[in-house]
SEFIZA-692831 format. One record per atom (N, C-alpha, C, O): x, y, z; atom name; residue number from 0. Coordinates in nm, 2 decimals. Each point is the difference from the previous one (the first is absolute). Last residue first. Example, Ala and Ser with C-alpha at 12.3 -4.5 7.8 and 13.67 -1.06 7.14 Angstrom:
{{1.28,-0.22,0.71},N,1} {{0.09,0.11,0.00},CA,1} {{-0.08,0.11,0.08},C,1} {{0.05,0.11,0.01},O,1} {{-0.02,-0.68,-0.02},N,0} {{-0.09,0.12,0.00},CA,0} {{0.09,0.12,0.00},C,0} {{0.10,0.00,0.07},O,0} 
END
This chain:
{{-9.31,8.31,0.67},N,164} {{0.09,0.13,-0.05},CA,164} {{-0.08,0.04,-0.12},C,164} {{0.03,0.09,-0.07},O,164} {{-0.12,-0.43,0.53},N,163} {{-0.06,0.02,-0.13},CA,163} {{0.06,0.16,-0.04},C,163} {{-0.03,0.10,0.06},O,163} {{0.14,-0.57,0.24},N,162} {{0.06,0.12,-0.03},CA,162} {{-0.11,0.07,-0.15},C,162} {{-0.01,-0.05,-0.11},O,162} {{0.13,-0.43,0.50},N,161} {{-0.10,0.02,-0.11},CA,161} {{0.03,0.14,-0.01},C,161} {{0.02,0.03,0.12},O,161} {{0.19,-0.42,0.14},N,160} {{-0.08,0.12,0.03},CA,160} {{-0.02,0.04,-0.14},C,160} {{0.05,-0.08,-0.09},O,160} {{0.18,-0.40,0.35},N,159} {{-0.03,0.09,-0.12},CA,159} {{-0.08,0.08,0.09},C,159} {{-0.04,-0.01,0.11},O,159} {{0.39,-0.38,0.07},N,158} {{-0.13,0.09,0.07},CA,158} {{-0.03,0.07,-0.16},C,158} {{0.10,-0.01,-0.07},O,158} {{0.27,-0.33,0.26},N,157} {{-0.11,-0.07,-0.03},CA,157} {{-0.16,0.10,-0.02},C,157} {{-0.12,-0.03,0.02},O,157} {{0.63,0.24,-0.11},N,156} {{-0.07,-0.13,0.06},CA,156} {{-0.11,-0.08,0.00},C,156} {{-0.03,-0.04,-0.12},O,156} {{-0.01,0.48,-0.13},N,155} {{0.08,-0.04,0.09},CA,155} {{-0.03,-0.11,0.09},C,155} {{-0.11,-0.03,0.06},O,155} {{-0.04,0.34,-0.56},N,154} {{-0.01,-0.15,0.10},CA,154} {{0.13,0.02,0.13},C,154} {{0.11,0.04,-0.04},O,154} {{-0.51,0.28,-0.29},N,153} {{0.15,-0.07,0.04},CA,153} {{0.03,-0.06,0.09},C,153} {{-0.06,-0.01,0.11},O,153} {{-0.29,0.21,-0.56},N,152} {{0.00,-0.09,0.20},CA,152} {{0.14,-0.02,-0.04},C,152} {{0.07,-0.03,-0.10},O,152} {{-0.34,0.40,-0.19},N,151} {{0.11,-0.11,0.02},CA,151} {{-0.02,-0.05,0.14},C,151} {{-0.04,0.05,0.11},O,151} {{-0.30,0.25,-0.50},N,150} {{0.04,-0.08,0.09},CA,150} {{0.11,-0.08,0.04},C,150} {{0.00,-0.11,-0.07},O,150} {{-0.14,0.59,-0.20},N,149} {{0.11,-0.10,-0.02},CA,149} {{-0.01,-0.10,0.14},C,149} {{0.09,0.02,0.08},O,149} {{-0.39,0.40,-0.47},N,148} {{0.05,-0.08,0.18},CA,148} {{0.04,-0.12,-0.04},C,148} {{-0.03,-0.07,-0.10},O,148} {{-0.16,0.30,-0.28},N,147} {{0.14,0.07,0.08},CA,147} {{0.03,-0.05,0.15},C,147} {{0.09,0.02,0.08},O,147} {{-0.55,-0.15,-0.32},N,146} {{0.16,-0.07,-0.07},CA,146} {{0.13,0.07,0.05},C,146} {{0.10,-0.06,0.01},O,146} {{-0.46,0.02,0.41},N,145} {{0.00,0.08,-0.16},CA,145} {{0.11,-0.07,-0.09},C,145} {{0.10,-0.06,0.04},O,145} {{-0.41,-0.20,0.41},N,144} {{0.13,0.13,-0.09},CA,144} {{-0.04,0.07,-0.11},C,144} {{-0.10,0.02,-0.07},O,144} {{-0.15,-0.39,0.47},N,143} {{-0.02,0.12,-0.10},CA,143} {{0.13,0.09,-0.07},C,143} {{0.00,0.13,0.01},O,143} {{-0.03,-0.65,0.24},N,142} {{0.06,0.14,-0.01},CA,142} {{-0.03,0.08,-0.08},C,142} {{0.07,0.01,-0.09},O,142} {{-0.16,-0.52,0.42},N,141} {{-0.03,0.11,-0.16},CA,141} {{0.02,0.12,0.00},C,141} {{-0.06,0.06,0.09},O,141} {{0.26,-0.50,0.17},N,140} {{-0.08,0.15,0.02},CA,140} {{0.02,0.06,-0.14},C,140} {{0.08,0.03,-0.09},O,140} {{0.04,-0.52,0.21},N,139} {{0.00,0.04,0.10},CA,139} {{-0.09,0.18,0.04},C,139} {{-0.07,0.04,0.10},O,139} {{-0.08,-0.47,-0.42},N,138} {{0.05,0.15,0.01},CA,138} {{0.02,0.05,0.14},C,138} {{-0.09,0.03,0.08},O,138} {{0.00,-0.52,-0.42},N,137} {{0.00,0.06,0.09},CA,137} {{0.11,0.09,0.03},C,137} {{0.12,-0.02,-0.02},O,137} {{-0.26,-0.13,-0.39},N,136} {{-0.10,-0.06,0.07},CA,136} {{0.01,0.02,0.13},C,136} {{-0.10,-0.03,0.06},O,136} {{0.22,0.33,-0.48},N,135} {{0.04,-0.03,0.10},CA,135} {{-0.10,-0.11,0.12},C,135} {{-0.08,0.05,0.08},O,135} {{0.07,0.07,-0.65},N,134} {{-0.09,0.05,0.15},CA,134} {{0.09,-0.11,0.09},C,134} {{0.01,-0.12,-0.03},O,134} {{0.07,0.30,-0.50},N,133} {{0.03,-0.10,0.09},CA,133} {{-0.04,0.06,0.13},C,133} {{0.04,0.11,0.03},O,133} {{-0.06,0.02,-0.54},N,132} {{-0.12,-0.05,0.05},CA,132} {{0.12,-0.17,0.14},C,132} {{0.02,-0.12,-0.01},O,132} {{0.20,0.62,-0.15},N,131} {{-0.01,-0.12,-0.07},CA,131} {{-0.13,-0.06,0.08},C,131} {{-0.02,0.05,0.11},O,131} {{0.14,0.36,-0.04},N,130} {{0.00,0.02,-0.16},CA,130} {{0.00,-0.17,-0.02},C,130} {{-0.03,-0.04,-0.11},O,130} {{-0.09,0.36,0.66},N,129} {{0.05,-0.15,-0.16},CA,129} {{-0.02,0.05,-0.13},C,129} {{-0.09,0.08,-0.03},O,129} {{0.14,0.10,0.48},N,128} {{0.06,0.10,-0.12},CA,128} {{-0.04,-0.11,-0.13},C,128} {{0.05,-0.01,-0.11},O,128} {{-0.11,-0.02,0.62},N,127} {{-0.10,0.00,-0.08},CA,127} {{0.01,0.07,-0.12},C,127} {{-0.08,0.07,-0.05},O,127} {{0.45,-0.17,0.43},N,126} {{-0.05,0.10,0.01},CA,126} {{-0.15,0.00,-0.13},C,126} {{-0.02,0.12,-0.04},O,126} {{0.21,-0.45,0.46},N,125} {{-0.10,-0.01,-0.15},CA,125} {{0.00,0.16,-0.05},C,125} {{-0.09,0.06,0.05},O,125} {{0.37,-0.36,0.33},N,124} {{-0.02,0.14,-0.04},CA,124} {{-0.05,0.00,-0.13},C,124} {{0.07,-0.01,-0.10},O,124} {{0.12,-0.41,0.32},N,123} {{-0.02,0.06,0.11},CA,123} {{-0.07,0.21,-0.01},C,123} {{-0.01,0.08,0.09},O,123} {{-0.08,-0.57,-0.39},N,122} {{0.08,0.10,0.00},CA,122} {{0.00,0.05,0.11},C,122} {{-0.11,-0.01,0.05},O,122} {{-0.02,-0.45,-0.34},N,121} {{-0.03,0.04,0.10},CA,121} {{0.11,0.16,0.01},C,121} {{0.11,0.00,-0.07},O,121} {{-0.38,-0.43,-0.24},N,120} {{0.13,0.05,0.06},CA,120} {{-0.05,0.12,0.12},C,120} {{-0.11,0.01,0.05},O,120} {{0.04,-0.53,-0.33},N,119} {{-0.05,0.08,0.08},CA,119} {{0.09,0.12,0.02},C,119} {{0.12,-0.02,0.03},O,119} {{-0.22,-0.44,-0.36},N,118} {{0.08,0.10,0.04},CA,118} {{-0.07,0.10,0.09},C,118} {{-0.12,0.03,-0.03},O,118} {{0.03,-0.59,-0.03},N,117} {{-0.06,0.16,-0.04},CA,117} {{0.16,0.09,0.02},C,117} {{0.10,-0.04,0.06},O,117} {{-0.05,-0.44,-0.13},N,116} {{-0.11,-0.03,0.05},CA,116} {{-0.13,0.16,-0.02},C,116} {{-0.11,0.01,-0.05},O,116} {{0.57,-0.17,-0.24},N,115} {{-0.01,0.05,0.14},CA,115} {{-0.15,-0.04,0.00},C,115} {{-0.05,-0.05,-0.10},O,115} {{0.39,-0.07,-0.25},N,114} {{-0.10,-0.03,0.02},CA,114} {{-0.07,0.03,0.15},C,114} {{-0.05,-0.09,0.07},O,114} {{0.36,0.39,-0.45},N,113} {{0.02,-0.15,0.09},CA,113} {{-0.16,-0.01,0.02},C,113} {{-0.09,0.06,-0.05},O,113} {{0.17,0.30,-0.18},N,112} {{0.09,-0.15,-0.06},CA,112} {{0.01,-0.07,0.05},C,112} {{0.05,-0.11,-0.04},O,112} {{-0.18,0.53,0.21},N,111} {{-0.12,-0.06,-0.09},CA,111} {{0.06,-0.11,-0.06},C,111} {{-0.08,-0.07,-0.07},O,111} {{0.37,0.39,0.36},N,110} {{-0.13,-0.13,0.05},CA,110} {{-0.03,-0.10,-0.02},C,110} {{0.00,-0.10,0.06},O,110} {{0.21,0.57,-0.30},N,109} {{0.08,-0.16,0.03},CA,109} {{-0.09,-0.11,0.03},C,109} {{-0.03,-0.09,-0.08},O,109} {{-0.21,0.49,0.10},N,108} {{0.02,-0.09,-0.14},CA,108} {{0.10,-0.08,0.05},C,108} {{-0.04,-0.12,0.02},O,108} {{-0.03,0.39,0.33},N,107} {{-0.11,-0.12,-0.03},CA,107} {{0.04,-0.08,-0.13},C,107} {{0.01,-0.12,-0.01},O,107} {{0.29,0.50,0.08},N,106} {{-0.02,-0.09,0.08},CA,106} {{-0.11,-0.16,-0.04},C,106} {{0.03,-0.11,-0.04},O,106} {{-0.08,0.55,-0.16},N,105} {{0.12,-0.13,-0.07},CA,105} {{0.04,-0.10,0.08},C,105} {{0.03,-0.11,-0.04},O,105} {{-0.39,0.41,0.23},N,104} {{-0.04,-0.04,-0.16},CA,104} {{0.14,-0.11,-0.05},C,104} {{-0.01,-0.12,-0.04},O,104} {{0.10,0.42,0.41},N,103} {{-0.07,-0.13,0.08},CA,103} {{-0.06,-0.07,-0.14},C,103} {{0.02,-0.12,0.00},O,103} {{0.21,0.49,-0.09},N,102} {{0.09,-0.08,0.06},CA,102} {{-0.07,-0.14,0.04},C,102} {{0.04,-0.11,-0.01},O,102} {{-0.36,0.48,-0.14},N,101} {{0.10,-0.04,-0.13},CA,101} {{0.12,-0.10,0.08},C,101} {{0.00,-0.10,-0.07},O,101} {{-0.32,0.41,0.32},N,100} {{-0.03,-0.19,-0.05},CA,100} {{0.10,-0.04,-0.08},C,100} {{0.04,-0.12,0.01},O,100} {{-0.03,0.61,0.18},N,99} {{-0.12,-0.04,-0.11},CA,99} {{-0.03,-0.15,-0.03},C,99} {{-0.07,-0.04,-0.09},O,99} {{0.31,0.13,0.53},N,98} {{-0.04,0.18,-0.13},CA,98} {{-0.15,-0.06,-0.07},C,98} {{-0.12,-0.01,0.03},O,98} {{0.29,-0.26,0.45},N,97} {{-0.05,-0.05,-0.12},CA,97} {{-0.07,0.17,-0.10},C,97} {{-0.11,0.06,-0.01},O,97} {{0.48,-0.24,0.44},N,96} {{-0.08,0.11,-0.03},CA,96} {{-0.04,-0.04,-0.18},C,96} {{0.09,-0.01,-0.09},O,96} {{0.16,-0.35,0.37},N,95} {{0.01,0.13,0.10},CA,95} {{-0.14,0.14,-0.05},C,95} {{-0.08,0.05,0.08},O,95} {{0.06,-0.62,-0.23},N,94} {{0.09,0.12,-0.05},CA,94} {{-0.03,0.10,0.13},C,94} {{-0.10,-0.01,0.08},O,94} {{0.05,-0.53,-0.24},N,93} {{-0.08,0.12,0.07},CA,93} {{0.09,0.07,-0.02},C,93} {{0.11,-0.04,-0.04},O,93} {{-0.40,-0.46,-0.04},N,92} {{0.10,0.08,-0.08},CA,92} {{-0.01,0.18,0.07},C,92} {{-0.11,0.07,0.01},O,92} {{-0.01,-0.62,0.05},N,91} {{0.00,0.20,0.06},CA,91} {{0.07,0.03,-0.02},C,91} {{0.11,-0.01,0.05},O,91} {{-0.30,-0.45,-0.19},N,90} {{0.12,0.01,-0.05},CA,90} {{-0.04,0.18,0.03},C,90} {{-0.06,0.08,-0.07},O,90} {{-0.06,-0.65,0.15},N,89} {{-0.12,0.17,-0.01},CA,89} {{0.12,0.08,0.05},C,89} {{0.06,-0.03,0.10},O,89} {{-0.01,-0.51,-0.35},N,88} {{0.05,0.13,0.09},CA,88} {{-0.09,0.12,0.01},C,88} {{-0.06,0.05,-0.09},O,88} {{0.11,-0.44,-0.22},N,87} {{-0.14,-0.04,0.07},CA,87} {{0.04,0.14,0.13},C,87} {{-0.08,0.03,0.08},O,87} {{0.50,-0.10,-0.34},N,86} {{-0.10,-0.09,-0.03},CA,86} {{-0.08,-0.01,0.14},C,86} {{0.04,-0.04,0.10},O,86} {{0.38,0.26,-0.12},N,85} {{-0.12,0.09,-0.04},CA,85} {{-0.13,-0.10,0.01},C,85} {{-0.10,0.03,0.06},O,85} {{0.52,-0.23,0.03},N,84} {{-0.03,0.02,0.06},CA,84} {{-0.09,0.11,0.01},C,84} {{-0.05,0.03,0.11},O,84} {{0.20,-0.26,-0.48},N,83} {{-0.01,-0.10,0.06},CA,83} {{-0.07,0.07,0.15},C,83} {{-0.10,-0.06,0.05},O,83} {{0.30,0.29,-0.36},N,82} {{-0.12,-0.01,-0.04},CA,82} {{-0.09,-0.10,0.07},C,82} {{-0.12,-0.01,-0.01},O,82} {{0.53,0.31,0.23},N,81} {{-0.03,-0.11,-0.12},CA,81} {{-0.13,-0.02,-0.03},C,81} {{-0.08,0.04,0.08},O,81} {{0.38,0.38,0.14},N,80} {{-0.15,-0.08,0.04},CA,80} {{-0.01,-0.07,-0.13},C,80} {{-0.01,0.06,-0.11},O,80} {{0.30,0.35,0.17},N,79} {{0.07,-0.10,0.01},CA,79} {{-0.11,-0.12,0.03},C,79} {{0.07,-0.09,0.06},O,79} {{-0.11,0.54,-0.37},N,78} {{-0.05,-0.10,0.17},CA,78} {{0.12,-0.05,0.00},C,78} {{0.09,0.04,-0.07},O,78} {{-0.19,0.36,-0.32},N,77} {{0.07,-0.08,0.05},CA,77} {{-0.06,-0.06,0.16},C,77} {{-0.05,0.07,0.08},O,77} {{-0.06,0.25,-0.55},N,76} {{-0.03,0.01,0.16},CA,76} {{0.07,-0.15,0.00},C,76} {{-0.01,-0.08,-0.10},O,76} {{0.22,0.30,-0.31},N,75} {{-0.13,-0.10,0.00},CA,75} {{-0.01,0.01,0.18},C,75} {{0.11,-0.01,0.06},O,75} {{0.07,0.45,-0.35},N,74} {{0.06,-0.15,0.08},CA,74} {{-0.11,-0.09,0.05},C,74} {{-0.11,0.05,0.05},O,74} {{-0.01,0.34,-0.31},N,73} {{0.14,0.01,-0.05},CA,73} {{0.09,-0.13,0.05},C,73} {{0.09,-0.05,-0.05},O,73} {{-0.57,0.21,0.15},N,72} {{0.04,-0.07,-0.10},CA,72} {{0.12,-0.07,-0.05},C,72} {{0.02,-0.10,-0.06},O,72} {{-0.16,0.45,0.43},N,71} {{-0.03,-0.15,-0.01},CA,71} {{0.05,-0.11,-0.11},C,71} {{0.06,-0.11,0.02},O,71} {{0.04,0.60,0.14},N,70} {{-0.02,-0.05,-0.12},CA,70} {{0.02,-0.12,0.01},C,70} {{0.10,-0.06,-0.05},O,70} {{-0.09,0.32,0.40},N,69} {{-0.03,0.10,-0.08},CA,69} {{0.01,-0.06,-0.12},C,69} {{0.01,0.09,-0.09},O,69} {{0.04,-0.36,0.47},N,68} {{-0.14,0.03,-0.03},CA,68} {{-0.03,0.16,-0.11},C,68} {{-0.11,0.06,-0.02},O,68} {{0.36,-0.56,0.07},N,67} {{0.04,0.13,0.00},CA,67} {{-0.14,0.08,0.01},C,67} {{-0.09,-0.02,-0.08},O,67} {{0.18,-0.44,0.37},N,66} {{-0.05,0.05,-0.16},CA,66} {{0.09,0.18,0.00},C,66} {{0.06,0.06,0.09},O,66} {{-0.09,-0.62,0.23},N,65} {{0.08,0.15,-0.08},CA,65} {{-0.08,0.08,-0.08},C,65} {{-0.06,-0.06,-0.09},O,65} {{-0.09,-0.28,0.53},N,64} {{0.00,0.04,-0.16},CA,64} {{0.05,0.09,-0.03},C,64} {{-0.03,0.11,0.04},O,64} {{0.02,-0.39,0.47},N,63} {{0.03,0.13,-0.09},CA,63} {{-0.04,-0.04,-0.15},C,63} {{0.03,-0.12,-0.03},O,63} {{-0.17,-0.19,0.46},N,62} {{0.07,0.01,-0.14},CA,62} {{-0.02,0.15,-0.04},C,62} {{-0.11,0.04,-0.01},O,62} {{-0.04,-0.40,0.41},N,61} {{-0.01,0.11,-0.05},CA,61} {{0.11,0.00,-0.08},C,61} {{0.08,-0.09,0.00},O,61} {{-0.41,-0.27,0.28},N,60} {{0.10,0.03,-0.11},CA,60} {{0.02,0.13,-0.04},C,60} {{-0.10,0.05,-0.04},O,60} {{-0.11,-0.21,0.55},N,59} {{-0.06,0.03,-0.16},CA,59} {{0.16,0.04,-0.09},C,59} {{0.10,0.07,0.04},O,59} {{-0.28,-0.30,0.53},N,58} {{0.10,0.06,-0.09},CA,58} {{-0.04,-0.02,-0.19},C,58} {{-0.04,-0.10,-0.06},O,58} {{-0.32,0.03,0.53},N,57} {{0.13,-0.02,-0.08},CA,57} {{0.04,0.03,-0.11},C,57} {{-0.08,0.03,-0.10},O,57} {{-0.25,0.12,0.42},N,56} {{0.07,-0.08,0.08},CA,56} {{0.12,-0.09,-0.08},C,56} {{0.09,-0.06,0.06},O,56} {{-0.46,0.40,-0.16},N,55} {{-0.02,-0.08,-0.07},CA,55} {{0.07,-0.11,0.12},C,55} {{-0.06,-0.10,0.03},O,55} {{0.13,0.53,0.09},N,54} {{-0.16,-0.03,-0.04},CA,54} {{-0.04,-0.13,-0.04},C,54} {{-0.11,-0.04,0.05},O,54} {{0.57,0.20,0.01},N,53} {{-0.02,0.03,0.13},CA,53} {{-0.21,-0.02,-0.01},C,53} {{-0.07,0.01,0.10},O,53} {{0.35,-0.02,-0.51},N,52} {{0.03,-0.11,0.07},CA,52} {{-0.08,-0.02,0.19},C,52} {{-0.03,-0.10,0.06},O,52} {{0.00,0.51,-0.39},N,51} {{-0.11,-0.11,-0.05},CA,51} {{0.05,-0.14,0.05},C,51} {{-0.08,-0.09,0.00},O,51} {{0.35,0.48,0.15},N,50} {{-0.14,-0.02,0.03},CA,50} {{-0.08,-0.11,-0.06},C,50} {{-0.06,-0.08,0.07},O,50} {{0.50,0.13,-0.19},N,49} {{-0.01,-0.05,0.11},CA,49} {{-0.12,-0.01,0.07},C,49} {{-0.03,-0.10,0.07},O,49} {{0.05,0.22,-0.54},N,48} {{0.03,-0.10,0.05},CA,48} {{0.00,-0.03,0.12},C,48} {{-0.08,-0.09,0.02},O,48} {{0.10,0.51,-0.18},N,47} {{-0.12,-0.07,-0.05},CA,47} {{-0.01,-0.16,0.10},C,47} {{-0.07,-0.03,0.10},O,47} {{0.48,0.30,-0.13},N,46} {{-0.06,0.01,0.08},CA,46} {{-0.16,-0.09,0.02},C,46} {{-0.03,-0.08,0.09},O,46} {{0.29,0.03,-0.49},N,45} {{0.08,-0.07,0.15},CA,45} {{-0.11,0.03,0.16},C,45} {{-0.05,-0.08,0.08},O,45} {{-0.09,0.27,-0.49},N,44} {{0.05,-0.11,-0.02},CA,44} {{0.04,-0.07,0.14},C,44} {{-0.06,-0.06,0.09},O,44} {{0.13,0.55,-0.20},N,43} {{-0.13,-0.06,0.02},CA,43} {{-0.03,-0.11,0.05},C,43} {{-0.02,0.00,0.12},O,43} {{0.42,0.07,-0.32},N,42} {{0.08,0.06,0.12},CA,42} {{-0.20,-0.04,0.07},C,42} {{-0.02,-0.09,0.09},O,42} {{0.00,0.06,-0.56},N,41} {{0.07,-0.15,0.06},CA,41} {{0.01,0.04,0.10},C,41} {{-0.06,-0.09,0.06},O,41} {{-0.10,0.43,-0.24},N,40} {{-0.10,-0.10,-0.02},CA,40} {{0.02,-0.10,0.03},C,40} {{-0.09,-0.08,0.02},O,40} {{0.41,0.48,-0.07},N,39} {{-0.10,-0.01,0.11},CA,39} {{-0.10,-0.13,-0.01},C,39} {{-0.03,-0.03,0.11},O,39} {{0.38,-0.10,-0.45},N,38} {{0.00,0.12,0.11},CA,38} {{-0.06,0.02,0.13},C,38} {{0.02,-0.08,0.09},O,38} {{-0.07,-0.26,-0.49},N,37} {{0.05,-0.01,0.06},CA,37} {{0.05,0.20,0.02},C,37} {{0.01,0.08,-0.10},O,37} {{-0.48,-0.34,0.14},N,36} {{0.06,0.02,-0.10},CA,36} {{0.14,0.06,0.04},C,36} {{-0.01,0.08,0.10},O,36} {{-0.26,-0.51,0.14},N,35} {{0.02,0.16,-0.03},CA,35} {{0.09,0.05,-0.12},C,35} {{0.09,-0.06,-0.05},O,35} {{-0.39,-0.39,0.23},N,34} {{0.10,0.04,-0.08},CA,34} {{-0.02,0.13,-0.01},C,34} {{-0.11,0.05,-0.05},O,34} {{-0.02,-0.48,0.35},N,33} {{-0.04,0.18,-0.02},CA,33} {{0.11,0.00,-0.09},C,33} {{0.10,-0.06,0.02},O,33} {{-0.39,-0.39,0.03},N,32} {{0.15,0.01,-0.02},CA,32} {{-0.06,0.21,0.00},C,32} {{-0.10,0.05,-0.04},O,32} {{-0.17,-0.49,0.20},N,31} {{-0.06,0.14,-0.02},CA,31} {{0.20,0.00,0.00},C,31} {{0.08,-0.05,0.08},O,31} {{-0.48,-0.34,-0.03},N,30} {{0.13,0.02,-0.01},CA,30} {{0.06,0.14,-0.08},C,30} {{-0.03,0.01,-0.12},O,30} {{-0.47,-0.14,0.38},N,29} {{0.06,0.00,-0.14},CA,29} {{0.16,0.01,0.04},C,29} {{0.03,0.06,0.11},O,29} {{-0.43,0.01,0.19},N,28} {{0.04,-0.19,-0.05},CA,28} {{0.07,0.02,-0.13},C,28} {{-0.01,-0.09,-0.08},O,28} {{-0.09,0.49,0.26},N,27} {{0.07,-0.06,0.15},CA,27} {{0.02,-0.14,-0.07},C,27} {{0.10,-0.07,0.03},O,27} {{-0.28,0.50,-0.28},N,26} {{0.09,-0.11,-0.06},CA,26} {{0.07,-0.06,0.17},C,26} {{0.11,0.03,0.04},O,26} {{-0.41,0.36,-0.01},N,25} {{-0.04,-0.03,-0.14},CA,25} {{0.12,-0.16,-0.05},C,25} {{-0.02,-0.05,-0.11},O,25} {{0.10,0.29,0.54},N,24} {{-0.18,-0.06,0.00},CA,24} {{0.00,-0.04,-0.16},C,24} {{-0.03,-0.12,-0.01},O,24} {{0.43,0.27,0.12},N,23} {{0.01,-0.11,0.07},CA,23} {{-0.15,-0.10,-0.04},C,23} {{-0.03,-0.12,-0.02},O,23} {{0.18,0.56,-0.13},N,22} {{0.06,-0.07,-0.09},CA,22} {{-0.05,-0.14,0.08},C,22} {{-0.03,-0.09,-0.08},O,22} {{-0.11,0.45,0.37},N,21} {{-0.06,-0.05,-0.16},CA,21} {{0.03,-0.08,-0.10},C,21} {{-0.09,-0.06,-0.07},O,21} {{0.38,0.15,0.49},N,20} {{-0.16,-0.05,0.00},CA,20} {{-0.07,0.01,-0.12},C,20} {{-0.02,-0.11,-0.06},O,20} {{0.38,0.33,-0.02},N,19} {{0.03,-0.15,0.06},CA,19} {{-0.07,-0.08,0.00},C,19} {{0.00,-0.10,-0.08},O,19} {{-0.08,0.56,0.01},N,18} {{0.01,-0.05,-0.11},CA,18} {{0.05,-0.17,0.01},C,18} {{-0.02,-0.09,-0.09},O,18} {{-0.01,0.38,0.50},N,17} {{-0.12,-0.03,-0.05},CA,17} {{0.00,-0.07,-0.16},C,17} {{-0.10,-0.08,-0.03},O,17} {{0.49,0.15,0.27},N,16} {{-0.07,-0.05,0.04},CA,16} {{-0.10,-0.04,-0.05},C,16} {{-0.02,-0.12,-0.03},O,16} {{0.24,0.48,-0.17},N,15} {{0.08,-0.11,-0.01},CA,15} {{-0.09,-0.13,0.05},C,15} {{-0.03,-0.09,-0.08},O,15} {{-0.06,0.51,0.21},N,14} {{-0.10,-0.01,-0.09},CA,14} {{0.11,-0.17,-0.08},C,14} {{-0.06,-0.10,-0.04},O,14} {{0.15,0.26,0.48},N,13} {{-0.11,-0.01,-0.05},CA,13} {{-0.03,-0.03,-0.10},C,13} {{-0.07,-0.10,-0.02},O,13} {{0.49,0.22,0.01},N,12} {{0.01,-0.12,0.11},CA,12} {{-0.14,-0.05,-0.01},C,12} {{-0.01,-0.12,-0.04},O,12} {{0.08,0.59,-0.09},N,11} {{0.00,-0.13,-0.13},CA,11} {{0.04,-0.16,0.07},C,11} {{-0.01,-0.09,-0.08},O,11} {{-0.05,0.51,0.38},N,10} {{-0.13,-0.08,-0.09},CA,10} {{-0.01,-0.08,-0.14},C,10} {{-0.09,-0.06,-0.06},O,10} {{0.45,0.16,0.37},N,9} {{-0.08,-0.05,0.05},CA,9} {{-0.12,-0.03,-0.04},C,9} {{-0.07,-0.09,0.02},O,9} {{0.40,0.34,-0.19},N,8} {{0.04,-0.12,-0.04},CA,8} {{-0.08,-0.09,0.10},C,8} {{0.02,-0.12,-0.02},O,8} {{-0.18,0.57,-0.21},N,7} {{0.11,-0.05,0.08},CA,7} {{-0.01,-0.16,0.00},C,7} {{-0.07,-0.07,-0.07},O,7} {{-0.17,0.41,-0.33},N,6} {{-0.01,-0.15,0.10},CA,6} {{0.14,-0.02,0.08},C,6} {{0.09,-0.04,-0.06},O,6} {{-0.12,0.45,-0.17},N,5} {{-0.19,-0.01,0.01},CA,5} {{0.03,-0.19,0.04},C,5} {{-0.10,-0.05,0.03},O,5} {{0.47,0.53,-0.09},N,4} {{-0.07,-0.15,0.06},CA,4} {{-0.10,-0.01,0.03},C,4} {{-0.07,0.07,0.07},O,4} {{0.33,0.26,-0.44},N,3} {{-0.06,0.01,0.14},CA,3} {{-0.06,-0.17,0.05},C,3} {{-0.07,-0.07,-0.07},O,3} {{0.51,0.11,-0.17},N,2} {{-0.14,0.12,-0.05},CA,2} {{-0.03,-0.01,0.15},C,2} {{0.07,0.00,0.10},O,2} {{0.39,-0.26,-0.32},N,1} {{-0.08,0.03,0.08},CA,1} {{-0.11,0.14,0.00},C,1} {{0.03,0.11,-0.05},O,1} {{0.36,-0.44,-0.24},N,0} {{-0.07,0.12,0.00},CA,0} {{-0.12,-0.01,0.10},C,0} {{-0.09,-0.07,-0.05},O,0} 
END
């Protein structure tokens, strides 16, 4: 479903970048695994990555997480990441477009059973709808909406764009 375009894929290339750099300045001596949520937030992910390699100069753990997100509950969020390899980890956690928090809320909860170092996460589209007490530690762009608007990014190849319906 395509709207009207409010980030071509050049400026999510930027703002991708700059969340790079950031992720880089706040944790450069830390062992930093990205774990996206699995859809847009993993396809994210990958990209995420190559920047924060092209800053840092070496390569970072990435990991998809399953969840359902119209009813979290129903299936326990899933990794493939041992506890052995969470341990003492600073653990970006990140998603395509953050509604109301509730996805990125059960997200984290998994987390919280291992022994990570911090959770951090990250969104490439904050629309500020939260119902849950979760603040995006870094924001590609904050988005004034309405509850009737519908943010989607779509992905092609190595490139996203951003659509506000």
């Amino acid at each position: 479903m395509k709207g009207r375009l409010i980030l071509d894929s050049r400026k999510v290339k930027q703002k991708l970048q700059r969340m790079a750099l950031q992720i880089h300045e706040r944790n450069h001596d830390q062992r930093i695994i990205l774990v996206g949520i699995q859809g847009g937030g993993f396809q994210l992910t990958d990209m995420l990555a190559t920047y924060l390699e092209e800053f840092s100069g070496k390569s970072h753990a990435t990991q998809a997480i399953s969840i359902n997100k119209l009813n979290p509950l129903e299936i326990v969020p899933q990794t493939d990441l041992s506890a052995e390899t969470l341990k003492g980890a600073v653990v970006i956690l990140i998603d395509d477009v953050q509604n109301s928090g509730r996805t990125m809320m059960y997200a984290i909860r998994h987390f919280l059973q291992f022994e990570v170092q911090s959770i951090q996460t990250c969104v490439l589209v904050d629309r500020g709808h939260n119902q849950f007490p979760v603040h995006s530690d870094f924001v590609g762009l904050s988005l004034s909406t309405t509850l009737q608007n519908h943010v989607s990014v779509e992905f092609s190849a190595n490139e996203a764009e951003v659509y506000l319906g």
